[in-house]
N, C-alpha and C positions, 0 to 999 in steps of 0.2 A: 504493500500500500504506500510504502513511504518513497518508493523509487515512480510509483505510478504518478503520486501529487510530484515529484522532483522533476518530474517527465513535462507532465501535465506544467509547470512553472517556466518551464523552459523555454519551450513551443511559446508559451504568450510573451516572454520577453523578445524572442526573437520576433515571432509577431507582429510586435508594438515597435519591436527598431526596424524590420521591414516598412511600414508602414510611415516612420520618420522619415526614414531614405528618400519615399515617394515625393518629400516636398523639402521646396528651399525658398527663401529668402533673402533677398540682396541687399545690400545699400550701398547705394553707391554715390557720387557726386563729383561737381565739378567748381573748382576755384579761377577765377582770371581777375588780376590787377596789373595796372601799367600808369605810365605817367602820359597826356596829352596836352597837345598844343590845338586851340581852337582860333582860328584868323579875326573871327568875328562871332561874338553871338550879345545885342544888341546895342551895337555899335562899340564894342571892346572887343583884343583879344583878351583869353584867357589861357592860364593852365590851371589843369585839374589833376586829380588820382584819380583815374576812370577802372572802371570793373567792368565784367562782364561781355567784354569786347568778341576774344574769338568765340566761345561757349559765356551760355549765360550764366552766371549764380546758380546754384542750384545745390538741396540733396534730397534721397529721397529713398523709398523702400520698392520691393517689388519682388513679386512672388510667385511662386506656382506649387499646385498642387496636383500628383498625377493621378486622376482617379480611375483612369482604365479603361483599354479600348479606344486608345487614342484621343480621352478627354480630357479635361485640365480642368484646374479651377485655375484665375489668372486675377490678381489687384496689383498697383500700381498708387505709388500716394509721393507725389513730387512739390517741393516748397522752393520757391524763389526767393533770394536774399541777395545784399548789396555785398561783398568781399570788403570794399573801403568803411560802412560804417555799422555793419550788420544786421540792419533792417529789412522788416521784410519789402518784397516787393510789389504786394499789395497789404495795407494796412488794414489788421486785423483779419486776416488769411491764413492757416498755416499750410493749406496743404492749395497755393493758389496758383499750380502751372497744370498738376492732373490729381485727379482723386478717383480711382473706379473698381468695380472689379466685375468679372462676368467667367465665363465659357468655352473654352476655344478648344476645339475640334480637329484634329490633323486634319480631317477629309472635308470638312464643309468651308472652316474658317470662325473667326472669335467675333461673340456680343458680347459688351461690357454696358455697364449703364454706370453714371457720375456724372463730374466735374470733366469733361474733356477735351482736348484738341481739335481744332477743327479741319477738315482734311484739306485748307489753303494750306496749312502747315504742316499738316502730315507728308504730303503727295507736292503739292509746288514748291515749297520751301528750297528742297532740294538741290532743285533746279537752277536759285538765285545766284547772284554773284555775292550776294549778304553770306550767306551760306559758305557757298562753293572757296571765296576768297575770305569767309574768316574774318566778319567786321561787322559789327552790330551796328556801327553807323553808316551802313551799304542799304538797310533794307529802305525799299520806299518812301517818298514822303509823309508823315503822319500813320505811316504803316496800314493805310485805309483798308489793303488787301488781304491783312491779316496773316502776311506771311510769317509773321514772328509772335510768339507766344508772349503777350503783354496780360495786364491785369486784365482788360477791359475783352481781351482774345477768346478765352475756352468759350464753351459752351454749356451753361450750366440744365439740371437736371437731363441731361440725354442718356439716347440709348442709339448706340455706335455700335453696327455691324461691318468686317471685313472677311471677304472671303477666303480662301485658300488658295492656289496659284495652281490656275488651269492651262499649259498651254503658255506660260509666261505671265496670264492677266489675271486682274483682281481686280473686281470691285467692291462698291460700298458704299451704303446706305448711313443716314444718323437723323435721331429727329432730337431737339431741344423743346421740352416742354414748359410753357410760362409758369404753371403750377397759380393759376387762377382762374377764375369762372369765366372768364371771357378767353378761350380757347386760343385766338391766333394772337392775343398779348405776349409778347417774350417768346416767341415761337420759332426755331429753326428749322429746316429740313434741307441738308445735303446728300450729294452725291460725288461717288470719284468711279475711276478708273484707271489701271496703272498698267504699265506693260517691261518686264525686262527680260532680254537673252541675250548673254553675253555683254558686249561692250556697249550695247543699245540699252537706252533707258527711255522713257516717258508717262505723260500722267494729264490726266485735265480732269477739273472738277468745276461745280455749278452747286449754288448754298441760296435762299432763299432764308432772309434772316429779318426779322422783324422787332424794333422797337431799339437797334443798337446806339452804341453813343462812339460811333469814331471820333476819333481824336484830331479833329480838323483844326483846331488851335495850333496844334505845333509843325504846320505847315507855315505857320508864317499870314494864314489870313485870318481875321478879324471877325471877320460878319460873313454868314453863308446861310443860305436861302430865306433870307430877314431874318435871323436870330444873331444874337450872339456867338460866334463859334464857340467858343467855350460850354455854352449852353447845348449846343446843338446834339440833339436825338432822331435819328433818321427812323421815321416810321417802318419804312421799309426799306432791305438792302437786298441786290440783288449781286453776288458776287463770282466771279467763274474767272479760269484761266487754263492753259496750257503747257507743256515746258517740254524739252526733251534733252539729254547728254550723249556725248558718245565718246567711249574711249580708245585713242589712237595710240597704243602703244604707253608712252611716257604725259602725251598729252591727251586734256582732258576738257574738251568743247561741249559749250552749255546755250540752253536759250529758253528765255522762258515772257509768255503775254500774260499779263493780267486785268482784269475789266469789274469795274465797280458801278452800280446803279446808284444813287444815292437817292430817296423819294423822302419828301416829308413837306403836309400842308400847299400841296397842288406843284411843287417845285421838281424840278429832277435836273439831275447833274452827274454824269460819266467823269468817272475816275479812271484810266489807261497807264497801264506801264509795259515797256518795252526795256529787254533787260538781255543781256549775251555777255560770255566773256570766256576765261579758258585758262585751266592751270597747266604747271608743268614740273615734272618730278625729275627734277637733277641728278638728285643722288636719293639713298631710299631716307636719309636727314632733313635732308632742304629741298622744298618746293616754294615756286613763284607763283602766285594767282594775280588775276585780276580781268576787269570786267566793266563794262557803262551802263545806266539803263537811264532812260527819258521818261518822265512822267509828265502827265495833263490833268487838268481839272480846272471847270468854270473859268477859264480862259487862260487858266496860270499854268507855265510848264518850268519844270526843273529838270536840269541835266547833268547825270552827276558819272564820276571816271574813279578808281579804287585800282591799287596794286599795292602788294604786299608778298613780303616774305616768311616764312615759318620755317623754324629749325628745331629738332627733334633732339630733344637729349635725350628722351628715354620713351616707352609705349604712353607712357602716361603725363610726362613735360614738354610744353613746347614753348620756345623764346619765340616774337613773332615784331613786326614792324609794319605800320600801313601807312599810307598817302592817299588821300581822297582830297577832289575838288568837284566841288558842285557849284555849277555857272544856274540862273534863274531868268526866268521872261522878261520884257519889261512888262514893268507895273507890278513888280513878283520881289518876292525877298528870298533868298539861299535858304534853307532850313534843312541843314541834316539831321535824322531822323533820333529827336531825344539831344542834338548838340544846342541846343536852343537858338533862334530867330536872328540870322543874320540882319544888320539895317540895310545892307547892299545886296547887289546882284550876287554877291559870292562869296564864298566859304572853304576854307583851308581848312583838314586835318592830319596831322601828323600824330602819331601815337607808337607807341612802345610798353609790349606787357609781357608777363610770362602768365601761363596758363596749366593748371594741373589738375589732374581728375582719378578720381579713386572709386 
């Protein structure tokens, strides 16, 4: 009897550590500070200690669970923070880049439902020369298109489907629910589509986004569609774009369109960016990037140019150097994206960081 209970005790410890194995949990994160030189941002240069340049601030958890048969359980809980003064990057947020968890299926593909990404950023982002060349003050003016994950960015209460890759392709559904009695209040509903083989990449998505508050302020204008910009809540957004890469060897050619509807109170206004550019791997330490892209809106366009260097000291450190100039319309002021409101047509940055991620 007593070899049988020793038996019997056995088996359930192995068991119960079988059953640990099935699952893990990560944390991981990323740090970036550097020093920058701004030419102008309202009618001054500046320098600063800038963060978050090539990767943003960030740490966060993430997990799975194997439950069998090729099914998982999957969460994911990511917090945005400053590296220069440790604050978070949205006030009173702790988990304010993604928060989810759901499903995922070797054979169909993964539902999660939360705080999420919305797939401009998931699937175009990519594609950017923000991205691609490794400079947060690369992405778009005002970031209208969503390519970058800001406070104002996820999409709260959704439920976010991606497929599995059939053939190279994936798509993907997401609805954001206002969680009020009046239904199309706060309401999302996107779509993507992606395709990769081999050195060939691409992606275009279409979002359908109601009640948002882009950040048309820090574009440099004022007043948009009789409001206050500052003020300003776009009843409806209609947002979509394209992108595609391809890799030649050492080099690495990108391009990517983006299109923004802005509706609110009888008014509408198209937001356009045009964006291409191309790295190159030297050695497997040092690569060069860099890229243009032109942006429009309600008569205003900005044109901005970025190159930059990154050198590898290890899988996890990179020293890194960028140059950006953004030239503006007349009747337009420079505004790189978060550098604050140039007084003139133009804007200089020059920056220097290291960036580490664990």
């Amino acid at each position: 009897m007593k070899h049988i209970i020793a038996a019997a005790g056995l088996t359930a410890i192995c068991a119960t550590t079988g059953a640990w194995a099935q699952s893990s949990v990560t944390l991981y994160g990323s740090l970036d500070a550097g020093i920058a030189y701004i030419s102008n941002a309202g009618g001054h240069s500046k320098w600063i200690e800038e963060q978050g340049n090539m990767q943003p601030d960030r740490w966060g958890l993430k997990g799975v669970e194997d439950l069998g048969g090729g099914l998982k359980t999957v969460f994911q809980l990511e917090n945005g923070f400053y590296t220069n003064t440790g604050a978070f990057a949205k006030a009173g947020t702790l988990f304010n880049r993604q928060a989810f968890v759901g499903l995922s299926s070797d054979q169909f593909g993964t539902v999660t439902l939360g705080h999420q990404t919305p797939f401009s950023f998931d699937v175009l982002d990519p594609f950017s020369t923000a991205y691609l060349a490794a400079s947060w003050y690369a992405f778009h003016p005002g970031n209208i298109d969503e390519l970058a994950d800001t406070g104002v960015v996820p999409f709260d209460n959704s439920v976010k489907f991606r497929s599995a890759s059939y053939a190279g392709f994936s798509v993907g559904a997401m609805m954001g629910l206002g969680n009020t009695t009046n239904f199309s209040t706060g309401k999302t509903l996107s779509f993507a589509l992606s395709y990769a083989n081999g050195p060939f990449k691409a992606g275009a998505t279409y979002a359908n986004e109601h009640d948002r508050t882009p950040s048309i302020v820090t574009t440099g204008i004022t007043s948009f569609q009789g409001v206050a910009a500052a003020n300003y809540t776009a009843a409806k957004v209609e947002n979509m774009g394209a992108g595609a890469s391809y890799q030649f060897g050492k080099l690495l050619v990108h391009g990517l369109y983006t299109r923004v509807k802005l509706e609110s109170s009888g008014h509408s206004d198209t937001y356009q960016s045009y964006d291409a550019g191309a790295n190159y791997q030297f050695t497997p330490f040092n690569s060069v990037a860099g890229g243009a892209a032109t942006t429009t809106m309600a008569g205003h366009r900005w044109t901005q140019f970025e190159i930059g260097d990154i050198y590898a000291l290890s899988k996890s450190t990179q020293l890194y150097v960028n140059a950006l100039y953004e030239r503006a319309g007349s009747n337009t002021d420079a505004a790189f994206f978060t550098a604050g409101v140039s007084s003139g047509r133009s804007q200089t940055i020059l920056l220097t960081g290291i960036h580490h991620s664990f």
